[in-house]
Structure formats: C-alpha cells, structure tokens
C-alpha positions as CSV (number, residue, x, y, z in Angstrom):
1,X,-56.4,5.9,36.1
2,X,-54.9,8.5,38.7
3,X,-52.6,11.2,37.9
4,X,-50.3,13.5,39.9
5,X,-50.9,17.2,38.8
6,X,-47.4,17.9,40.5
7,X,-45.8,15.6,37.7
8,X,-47.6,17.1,35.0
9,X,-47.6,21.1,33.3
10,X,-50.8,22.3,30.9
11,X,-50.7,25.4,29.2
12,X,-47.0,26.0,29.3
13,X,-45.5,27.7,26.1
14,X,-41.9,25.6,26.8
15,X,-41.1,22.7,29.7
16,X,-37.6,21.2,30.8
17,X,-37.1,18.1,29.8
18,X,-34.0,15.6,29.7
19,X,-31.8,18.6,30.8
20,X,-33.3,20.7,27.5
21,X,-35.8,23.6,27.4
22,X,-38.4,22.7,24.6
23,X,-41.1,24.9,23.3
24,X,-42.9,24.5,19.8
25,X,-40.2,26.4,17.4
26,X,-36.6,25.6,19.8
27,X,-34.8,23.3,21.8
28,X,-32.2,24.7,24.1
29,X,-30.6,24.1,27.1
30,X,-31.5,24.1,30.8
31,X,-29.9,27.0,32.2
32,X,-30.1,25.7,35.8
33,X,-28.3,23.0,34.6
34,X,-25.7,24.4,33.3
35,X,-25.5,26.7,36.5
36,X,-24.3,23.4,38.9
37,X,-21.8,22.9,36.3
38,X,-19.9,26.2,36.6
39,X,-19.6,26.1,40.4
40,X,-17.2,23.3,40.2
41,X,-13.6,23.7,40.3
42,X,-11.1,22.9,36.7
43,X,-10.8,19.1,36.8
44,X,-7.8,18.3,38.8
45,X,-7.5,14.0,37.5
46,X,-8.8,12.0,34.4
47,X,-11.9,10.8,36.0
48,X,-13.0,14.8,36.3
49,X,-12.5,15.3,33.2
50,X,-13.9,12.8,31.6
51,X,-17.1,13.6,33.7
52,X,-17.0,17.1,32.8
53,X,-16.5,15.9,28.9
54,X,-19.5,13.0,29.4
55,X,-21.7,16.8,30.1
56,X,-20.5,18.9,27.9
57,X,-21.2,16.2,25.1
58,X,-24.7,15.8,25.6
59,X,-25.1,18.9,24.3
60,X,-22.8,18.8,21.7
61,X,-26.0,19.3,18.9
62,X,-26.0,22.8,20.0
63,X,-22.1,23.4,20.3
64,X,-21.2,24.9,17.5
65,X,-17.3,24.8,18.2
66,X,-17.5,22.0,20.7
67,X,-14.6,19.1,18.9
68,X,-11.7,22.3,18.5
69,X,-12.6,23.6,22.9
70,X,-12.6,19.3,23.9
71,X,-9.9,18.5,21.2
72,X,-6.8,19.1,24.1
73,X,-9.2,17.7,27.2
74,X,-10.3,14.8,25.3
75,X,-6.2,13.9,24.6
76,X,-5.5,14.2,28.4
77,X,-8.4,11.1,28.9
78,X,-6.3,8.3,27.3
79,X,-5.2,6.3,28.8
80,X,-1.1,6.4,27.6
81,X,-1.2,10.2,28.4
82,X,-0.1,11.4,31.6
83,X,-2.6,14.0,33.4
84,X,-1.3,17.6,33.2
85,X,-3.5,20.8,33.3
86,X,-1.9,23.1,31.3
87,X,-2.5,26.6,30.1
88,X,-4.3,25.6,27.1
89,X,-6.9,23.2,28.8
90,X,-7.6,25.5,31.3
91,X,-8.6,27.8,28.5
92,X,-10.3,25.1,26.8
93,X,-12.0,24.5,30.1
94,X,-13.4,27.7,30.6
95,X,-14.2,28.0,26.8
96,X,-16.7,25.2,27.0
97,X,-18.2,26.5,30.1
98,X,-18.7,29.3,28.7
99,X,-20.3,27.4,25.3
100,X,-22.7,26.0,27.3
101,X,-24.3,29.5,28.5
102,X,-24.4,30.8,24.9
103,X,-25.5,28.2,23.3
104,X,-27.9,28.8,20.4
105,X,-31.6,27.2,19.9
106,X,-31.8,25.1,17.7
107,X,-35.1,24.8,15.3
108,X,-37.7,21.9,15.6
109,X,-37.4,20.7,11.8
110,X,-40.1,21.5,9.7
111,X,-40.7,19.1,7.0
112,X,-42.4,21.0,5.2
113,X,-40.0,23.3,4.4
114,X,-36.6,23.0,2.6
115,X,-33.3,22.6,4.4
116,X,-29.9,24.1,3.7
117,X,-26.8,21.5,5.0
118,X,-23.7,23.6,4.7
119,X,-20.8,20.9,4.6
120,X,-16.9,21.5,5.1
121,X,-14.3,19.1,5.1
122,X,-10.1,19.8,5.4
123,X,-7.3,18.0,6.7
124,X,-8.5,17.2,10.4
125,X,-12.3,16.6,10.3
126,X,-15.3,16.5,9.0
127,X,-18.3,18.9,9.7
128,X,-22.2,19.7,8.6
129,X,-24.4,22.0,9.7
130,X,-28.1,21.6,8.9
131,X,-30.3,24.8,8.8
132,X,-34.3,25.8,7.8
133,X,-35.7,28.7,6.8
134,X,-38.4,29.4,9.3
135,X,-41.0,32.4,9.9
136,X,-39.9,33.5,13.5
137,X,-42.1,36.4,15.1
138,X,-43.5,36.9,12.0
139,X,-40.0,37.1,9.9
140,X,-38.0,34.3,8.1
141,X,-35.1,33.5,9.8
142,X,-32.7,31.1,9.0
143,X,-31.1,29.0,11.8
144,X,-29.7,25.8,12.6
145,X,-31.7,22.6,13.4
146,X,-28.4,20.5,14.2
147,X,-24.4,20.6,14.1
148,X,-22.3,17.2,13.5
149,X,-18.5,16.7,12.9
150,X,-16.0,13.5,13.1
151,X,-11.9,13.8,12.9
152,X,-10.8,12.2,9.5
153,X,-9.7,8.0,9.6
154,X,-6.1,7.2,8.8
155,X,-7.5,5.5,6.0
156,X,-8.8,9.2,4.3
157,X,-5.8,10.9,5.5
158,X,-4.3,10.6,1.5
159,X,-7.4,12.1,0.1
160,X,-6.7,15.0,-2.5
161,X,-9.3,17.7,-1.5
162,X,-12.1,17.0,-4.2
163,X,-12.3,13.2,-2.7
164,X,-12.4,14.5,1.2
165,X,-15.4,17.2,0.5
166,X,-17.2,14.2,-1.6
167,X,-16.7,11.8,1.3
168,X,-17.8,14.6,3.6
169,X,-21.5,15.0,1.2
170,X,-21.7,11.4,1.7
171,X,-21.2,11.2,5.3
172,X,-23.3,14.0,5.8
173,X,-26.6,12.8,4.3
174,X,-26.0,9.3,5.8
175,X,-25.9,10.8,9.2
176,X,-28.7,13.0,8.7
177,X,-30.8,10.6,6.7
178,X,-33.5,10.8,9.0
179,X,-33.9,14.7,8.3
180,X,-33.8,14.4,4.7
181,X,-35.5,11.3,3.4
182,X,-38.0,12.6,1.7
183,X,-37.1,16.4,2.0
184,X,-36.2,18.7,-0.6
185,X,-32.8,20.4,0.6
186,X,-29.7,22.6,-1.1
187,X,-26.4,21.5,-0.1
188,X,-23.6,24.1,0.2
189,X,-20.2,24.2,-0.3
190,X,-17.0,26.1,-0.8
191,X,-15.4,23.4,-3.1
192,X,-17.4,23.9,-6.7
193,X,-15.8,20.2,-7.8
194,X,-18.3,18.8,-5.1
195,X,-21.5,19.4,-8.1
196,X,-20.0,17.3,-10.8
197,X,-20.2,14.2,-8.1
198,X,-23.9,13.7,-9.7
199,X,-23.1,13.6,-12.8
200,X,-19.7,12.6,-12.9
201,X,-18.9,10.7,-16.0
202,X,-15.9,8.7,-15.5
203,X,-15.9,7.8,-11.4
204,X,-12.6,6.3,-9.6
205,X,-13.6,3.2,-7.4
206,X,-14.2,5.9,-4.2
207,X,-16.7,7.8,-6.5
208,X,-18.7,5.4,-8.0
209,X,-19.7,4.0,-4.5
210,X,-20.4,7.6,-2.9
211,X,-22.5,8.3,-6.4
212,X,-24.6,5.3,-6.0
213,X,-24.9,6.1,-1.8
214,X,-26.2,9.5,-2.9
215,X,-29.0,8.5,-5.6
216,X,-31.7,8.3,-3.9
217,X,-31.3,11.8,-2.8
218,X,-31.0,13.1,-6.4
219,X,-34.9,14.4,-7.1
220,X,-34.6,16.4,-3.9
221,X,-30.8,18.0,-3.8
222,X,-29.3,20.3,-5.4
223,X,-25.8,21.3,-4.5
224,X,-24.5,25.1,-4.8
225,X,-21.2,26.7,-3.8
226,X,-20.1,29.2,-1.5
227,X,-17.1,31.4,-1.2
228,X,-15.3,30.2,1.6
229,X,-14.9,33.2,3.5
230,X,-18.5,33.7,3.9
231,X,-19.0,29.7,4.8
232,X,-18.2,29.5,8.4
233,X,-20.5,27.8,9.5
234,X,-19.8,24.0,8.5
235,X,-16.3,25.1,7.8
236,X,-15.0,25.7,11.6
237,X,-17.0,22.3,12.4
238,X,-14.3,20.3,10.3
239,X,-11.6,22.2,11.0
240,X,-12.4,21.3,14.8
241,X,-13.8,17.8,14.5
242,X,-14.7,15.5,17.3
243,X,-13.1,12.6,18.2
244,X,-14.4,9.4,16.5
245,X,-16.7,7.4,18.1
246,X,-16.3,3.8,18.8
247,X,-19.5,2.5,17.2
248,X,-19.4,1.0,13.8
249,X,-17.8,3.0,10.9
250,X,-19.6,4.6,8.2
251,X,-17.1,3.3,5.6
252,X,-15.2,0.2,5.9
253,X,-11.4,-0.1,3.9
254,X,-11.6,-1.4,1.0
255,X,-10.2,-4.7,1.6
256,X,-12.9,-5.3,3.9
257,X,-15.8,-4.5,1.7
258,X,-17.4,-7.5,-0.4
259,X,-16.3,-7.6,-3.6
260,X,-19.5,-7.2,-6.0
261,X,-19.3,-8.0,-10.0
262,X,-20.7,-5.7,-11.7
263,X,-21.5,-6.1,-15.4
264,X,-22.5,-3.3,-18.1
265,X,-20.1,-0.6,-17.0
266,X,-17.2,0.9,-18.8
267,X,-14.6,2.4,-16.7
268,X,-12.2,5.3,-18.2
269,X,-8.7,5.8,-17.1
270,X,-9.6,8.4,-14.2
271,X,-6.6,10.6,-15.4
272,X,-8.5,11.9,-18.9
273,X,-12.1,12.9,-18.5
274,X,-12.4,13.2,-14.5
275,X,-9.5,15.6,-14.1
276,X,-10.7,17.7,-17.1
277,X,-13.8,18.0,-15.0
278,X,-11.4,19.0,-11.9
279,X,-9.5,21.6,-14.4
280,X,-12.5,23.2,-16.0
281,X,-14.2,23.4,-12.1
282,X,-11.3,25.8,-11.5
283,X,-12.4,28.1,-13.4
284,X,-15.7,28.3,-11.7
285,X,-13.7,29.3,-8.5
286,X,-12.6,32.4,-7.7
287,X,-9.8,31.5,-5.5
288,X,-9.0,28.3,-6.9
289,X,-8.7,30.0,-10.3
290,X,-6.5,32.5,-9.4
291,X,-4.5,29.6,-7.2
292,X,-3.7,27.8,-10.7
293,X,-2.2,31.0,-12.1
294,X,0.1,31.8,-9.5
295,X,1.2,27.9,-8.7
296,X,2.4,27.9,-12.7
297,X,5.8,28.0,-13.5
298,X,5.4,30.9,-15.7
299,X,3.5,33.4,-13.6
300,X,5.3,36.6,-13.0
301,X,2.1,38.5,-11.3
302,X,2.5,37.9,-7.8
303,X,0.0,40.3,-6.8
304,X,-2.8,37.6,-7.8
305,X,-2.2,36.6,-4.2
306,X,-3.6,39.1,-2.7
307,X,-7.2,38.8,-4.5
308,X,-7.4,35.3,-3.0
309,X,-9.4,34.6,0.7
310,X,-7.1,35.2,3.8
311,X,-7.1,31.2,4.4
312,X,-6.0,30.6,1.0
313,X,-3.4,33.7,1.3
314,X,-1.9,32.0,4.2
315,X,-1.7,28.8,2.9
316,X,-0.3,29.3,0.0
317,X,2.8,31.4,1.9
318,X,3.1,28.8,3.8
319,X,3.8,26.7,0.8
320,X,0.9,24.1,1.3
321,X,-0.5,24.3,-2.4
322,X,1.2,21.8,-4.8
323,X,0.3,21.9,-8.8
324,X,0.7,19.1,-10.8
325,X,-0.7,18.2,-14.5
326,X,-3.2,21.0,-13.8
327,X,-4.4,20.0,-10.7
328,X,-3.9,21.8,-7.3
C-alpha cells in the first residue's frame, strides 16, 4: 500500500476536518471557513438566504442562540412569503455572522464522567443543553458538549407548563440517547414539578407514556432544580427554538398512536392526587410560591412582586399568570 504524506498530518495536537477544528478535549470551528463567509454581501433573494442558512446550520451544535438570530431569515424562505430584507434580518444577518466567530468549543464527551443536561421549555420551543465537568489545564471546568432546541407542535401548544417541561425531559433524553445510555447524568431544571414525573402516582394519559419512555434512565438520573434566573443556559435555547425539521416526529397525536390494552393498572381521576402533587411543588419554589400568593383573591401585599425573578415580574404585569383551583 502507497500513501501520500501531503494527505496525511502526524504529531499534530488539533487538524481541520469537515469544516471543524478537532483536537483531543474540543471541537470548534474552522476559522478560515468562516472567513469566506463574511466577505459576502447580506443575501439580496431566497436562494441566498437559504444558502447562507444551509452554513450557518451546520454548525448549529455550537450556536448557542442560533433558532431566535435564523427565526426571522428562516420565515423569509417559504415559499408563500414575499422576499423583503428588513431592518430586523439584516440584524439577524450580521448576528449570526458574528455567532459564527465566537463560537464556543465544545467538549469531546467523556464517558466516564457524569453529565449535567440543563433543559428549558416555554411557549415557543424546546431547548437542552448537555454539559461535563472536565479537568482543563489542570482545573475542572464545566462546559458544553452539545446544544439542541425544536419550536413547540400545534398539537403541544395547549400544554399547561408542568406537561411542556415533562415533554421537554422526554424529548431531551430521546435525542441525546446516544450520550446517555449508560451514563450517570443530573438533569436541571427551573420547574421543581418536573421531579415528581418519576414517581408520579396518579399519571394523565401524556404522563404515563413519558414515565414509561424515561425508565430505563431511572438508575442513572437524578433530576434537580434551578432558579430560573441563574438557568440560562437551556432556557434561552427554548425561548429561541429552531424550526422543526421535516424528518419523522418524536411524538405522534394521539389518534395516531396504536391503541395498547393494558391490564393491572388503576387510574385515579387526575384532578385529586396529581394536582396535590402540583400544589405542594409550589411550595418548593420560590417564585412559584410567592406567584400563588399574590394570584389569590385575598392578597393585599402587593409588594410580594417584587421578590419574584425579573421574567416572572414581567409576566405577571403583563397579566399572563392565571390561578385556578390552586394551580397557576
């Protein structure tokens, strides 16, 4: 067998591949890359700018805000939208550009060390970021090994909160199955109702299915929460969620799924014992516990307001919080 040294590099500490820079801890991007991109002029059709979108998303792993900068470009590419470069995707344009030149490294999973996969979910999108732990010139450092996020189905659009950050657990470990089969990991959230999923006593149709999804991760999870002003990371990945893809959906409606008989299992009227679990989870949260005070009728303390997160002071002016039988 012949070789051609030209086509091969020994001793190197990283090498471009596939338009990435890899070395033994990282994966980033090729900055020369990158470089062509920026000397071409703002996308003046669709076919541009669908070009400059087909880029951009191959490296949407390590584009942390990548679905909220393509969210107005992306609109533009239909097909029943007439072409017009505003303000706003300009911006968004030069937003992405500049992504691309700051984009973090991400980590070469170690499987031999835990992961952390913050998850986020509201009423646009899902997102999940997956981090590790790892000893980086000779100090742990936490960083991110990937980023994912998907724009909510009409379907889930009539979710209450506690169902949408359940679906977005679900979704989460069945897209990044192949990084946690097997792996002990601590999943973090800023909605506390998202731990009684496990061990949920009384399940609603939705529930029971995501429960039994989630089992075989059960000896390796454990799920903890996190204020949600400190949880940015997964957080600003749902609120700016990519566009759904066209391959096959995760979860089909339910009039499409087969119908399975199951025999042995009591169901309880999901208004009892699941909401008390909802009620007493409330307390657990700062924000949402002091949200159920100032939503009753017969709170006079208006003040409480001001104790709560920014996001939650601003929706709640807004008048976005509705209370009813205990539950926000």
């Amino acid at each position: 067998m012949k070789i051609s040294l030209k086509n091969y590099n020994f001793g190197f500490e990283e090498l471009k591949a596939l338009g990435h820079v890899v070395s033994g801890l990282s994966l980033g991007i090729d900055k020369n890359k990158v470089a062509a991109l920026l000397l071409k002029p703002i996308p003046h059709n669709k076919k541009e700018t669908m070009s400059f979108l087909g880029f951009s998303s191959y490296y949407r792993q390590q584009l942390k805000d990548f679905a909220i900068l393509a969210k107005s470009l992306y609109r533009i590419c239909d097909q029943q939208t007439v072409f017009e470069m505003t303000q706003e995707r300009i911006k968004a344009y030069e937003k992405i550009n500049k992504a691309l030149t700051e984009a973090p490294l991400l980590l070469m999973p170690d499987w031999n060390i835990p992961f952390k996969l913050y998850i986020d979910a509201c009423g646009d999108g899902l997102g999940a970021a997956l981090h590790q732990v790892q000893i980086i010139d000779e100090k742990p450092t936490e960083g991110p090994v990937c980023y994912i996020s998907r724009k909510i189905k009409s379907t889930e659009a009539r979710y209450g909160t506690s169902q949408m950050e359940c679906l977005c657990l679900v979704w989460a470990l069945e897209k990044l199955h192949y990084y946690l089969d097997g792996s002990v990991f601590e999943v973090i959230t800023d909605w506390n109702a998202v731990k009684s999923l496990l061990n949920m006593k009384t399940p609603n149709r939705h529930m029971l299915r995501w429960q039994i999804a989630i089992q075989e991760y059960r000896g390796n999870m454990t799920i903890a929460h996190k204020a949600g002003n400190i949880h940015k990371n997964a957080d600003g990945l749902s609120r700016w969620a990519l566009a759904n893809t066209p391959e096959k959906p995760s979860y089909l409606p339910l009039e499409a799924e087969p119908q399975i008989l199951i025999e042995g299992i009591n169901i309880t009227d999901i208004k009892t014992e699941f909401f008390e679990e909802v009620r007493e989870s409330y307390k657990q949260d700062k924000d949402c516990h002091i949200l159920t005070s100032l939503l009753d009728e017969d709170c006079k303390d208006t003040s409480l307001v001001n104790a709560m997160d920014e996001a939650w002071m601003n929706y709640y002016s807004e008048g976005r919080f509705h209370f009813c039988d205990g539950i926000i």
